[in-house]
N, C-alpha and C positions, 0 to 999 in steps of 0.2 A: 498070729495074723493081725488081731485088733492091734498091739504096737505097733509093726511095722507099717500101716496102712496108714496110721497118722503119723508119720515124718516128714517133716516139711522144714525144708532148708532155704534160708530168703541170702540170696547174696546181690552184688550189685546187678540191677536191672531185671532181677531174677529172682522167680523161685523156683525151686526143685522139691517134687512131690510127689510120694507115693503112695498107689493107690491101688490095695489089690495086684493084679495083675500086670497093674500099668503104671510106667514112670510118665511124670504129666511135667515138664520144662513150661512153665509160662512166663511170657516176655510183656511189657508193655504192650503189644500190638498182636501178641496170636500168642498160640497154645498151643504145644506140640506133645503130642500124645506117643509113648515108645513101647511096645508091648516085651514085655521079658523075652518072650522066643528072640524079638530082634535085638538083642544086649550080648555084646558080647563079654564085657566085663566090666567095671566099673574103675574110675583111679581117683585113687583119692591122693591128695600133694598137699600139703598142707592145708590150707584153707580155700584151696583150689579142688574142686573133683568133676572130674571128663564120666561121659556116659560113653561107653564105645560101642557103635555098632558092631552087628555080625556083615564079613564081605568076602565075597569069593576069594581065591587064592589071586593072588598080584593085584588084586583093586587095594585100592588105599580106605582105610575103614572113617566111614565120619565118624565125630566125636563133639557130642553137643557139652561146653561145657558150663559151669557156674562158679565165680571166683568172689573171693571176699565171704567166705561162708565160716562159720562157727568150726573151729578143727574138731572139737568133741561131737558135731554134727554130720562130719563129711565122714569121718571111722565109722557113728553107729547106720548112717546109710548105706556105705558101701559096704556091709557088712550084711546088714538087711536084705539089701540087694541079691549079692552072689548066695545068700542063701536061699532065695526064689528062683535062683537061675536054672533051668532043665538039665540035668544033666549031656553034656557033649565030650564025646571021646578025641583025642589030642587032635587025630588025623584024620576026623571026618572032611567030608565037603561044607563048607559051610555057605546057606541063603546071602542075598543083598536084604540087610536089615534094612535098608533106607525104606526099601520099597513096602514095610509094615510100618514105616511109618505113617501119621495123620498131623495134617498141620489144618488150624483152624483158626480165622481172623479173628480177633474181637472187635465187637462196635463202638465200643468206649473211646477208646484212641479217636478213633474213624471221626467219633463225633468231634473230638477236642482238637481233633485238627483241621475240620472244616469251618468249625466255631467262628473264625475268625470270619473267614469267608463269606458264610454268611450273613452276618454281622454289616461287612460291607457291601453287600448286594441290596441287603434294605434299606442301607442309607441312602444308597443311590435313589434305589425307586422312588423314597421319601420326597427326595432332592428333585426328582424328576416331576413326579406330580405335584410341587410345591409350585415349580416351575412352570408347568404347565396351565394352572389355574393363572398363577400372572399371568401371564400371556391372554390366557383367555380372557381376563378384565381387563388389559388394558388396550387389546387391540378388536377383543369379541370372540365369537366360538368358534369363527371360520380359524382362524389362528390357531387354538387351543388344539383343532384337529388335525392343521397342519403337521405343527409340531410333533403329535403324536406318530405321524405316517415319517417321520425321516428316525423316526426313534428302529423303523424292522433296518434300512441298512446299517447303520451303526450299530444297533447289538449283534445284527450277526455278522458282523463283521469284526467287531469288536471276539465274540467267538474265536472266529477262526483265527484270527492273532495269539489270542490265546490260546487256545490249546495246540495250533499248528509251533508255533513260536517257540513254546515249551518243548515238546521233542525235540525239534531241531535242536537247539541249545542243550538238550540231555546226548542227542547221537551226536555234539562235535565235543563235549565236555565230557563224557563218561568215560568213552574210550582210552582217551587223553592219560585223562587224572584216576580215573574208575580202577576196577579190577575187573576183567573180563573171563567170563566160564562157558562152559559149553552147557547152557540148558536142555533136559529132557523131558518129551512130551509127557502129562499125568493122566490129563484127562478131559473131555467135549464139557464144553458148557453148551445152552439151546445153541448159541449162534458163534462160538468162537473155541478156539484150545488152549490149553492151561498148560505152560511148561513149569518143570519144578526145576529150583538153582539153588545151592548152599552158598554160604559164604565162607570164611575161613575160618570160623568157629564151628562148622558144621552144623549150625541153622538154618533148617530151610526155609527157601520163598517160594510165592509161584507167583507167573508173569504172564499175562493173557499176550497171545501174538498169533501168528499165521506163520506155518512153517510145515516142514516134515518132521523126522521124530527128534531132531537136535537141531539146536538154535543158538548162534555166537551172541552172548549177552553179557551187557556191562552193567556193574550197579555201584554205588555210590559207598565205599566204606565207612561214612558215618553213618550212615543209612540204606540198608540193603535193603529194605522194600522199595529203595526208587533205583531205578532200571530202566533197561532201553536194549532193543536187539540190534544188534549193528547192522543198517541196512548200506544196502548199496547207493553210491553217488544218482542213478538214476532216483529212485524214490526220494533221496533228500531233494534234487531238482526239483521234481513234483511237488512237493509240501513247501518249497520256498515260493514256487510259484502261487500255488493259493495261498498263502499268507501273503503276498503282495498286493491280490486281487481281494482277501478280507480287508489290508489296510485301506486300501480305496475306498472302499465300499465306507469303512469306519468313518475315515475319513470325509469322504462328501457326506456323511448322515449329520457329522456335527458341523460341518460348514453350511450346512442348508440351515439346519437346529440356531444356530448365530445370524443368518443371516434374518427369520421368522424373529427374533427373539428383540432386535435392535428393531425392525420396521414395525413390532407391535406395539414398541415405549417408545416410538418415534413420530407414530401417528400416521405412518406409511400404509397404502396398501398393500394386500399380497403380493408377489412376483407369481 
């Protein structure tokens, strides 16, 4: 058991790792945990080896795989492996392994891809209170707090652009160019439900939405954590609607923002 437990097979984008009881798949972005009861067998293809679920009779079985892997490493795992595996007689019934399985995010990703983000949120503000201060010396405090009060419509309006913006553009592009699955529900978060969805590699995701226990959903094959549930034309109306009424709102905060800006280095009074 101490062998087998430290196997660890690194292939593109992946490792493959066993531990005890459990095959551990880690990806850049999450960690998928597979307990031996849910294995149905392991394939090892050259420097390619598939994990295969167990799945009822006529379901199609997922198969998480790992490719570009050492050949002398994918023999002595799959070998490792089916020798942990519990005995199963040819024509039992056999469990939905998916559903032992555990997927689990990491925050490392999380963090390197907001990095950026926030990165440019603070410059802004920088930008914003740099701004601010001129104003306020060159036209006085009344100014300074002007400015400040046209700063709530335009963020949040700025807001709703953006995030409204973004779906929209994911529910007309995903569908389109996407690959679309039938997701199912996993489980309540406090305020919302968690569907889980594979891709074609048999990795799974989950996708916060509102729904019953399946949900038609698109996700992006170079990246299957971004996804979208295909709503209906009525809800996309709704969401273009408030994103037209965020760009206004944006939009008059920084026409107001220009107009404070020029009458305080111009010697104007307020409007």
């Amino acid at each position: 058991m101490t062998t087998t437990s430290s196997l660890v097979l690194r292939g593109d984008g992946a490792v493959l790792r066993l531990e005890a009881q459990t095959v551990v798949v880690r990806r850049a972005h999450e960690e998928v945990r597979i307990p031996l009861e849910a294995i149905e067998d392991v394939l090892p293809d050259g420097r390619m080896v598939g994990v295969r679920l167990t799945a009822p009779d006529g379901a199609d079985a997922a198969v998480y795989r790992v490719e570009n892997v050492s050949e002398a490493a994918v023999t002595a795992f799959a070998e490792a492996v089916r020798g942990l595996l519990p005995p199963r007689p040819a024509g039992a019934p056999r469990a939905d392994g998916s559903a032992l399985v555990t997927v689990r995010s990491l925050d490392g990703p999380v963090r390197r891809r907001f990095g950026g983000t926030r990165a440019a949120l603070t410059a802004v503000a920088v930008l914003i209170v740099a701004l601010d201060v001129a104003v306020g010396i060159a036209g006085g405090p009344q100014f300074s707090v002007a400015l400040l009060g046209t700063l709530v419509p335009a963020t949040s309006g700025g807001l709703m652009v953006g995030l409204l913006g973004r779906g929209l553009y994911r529910m007309w592009r995903l569908p389109r160019h996407g690959i679309t699955v039938m997701a199912e529900f996993s489980h309540y978060t406090n305020k919302s439900r968690v569907y889980r969805y594979w891709d074609a590699s048999g990795t799974a995701y989950t996708h916060t939405a509102t729904g019953g226990d399946r949900v038609e959903l698109s996700y992006d094959p170079r990246d299957p954590r971004r996804a979208v549930v295909c709503e209906g034309p009525v809800m996309r109306v709704v969401m273009g609607v408030i994103a037209l009424i965020g760009a206004g709102l944006a939009g008059g905060g920084l026409f107001g923002m220009g107009v404070l800006v020029v009458r305080a280095f111009t010697g104007q009074d307020l409007p």
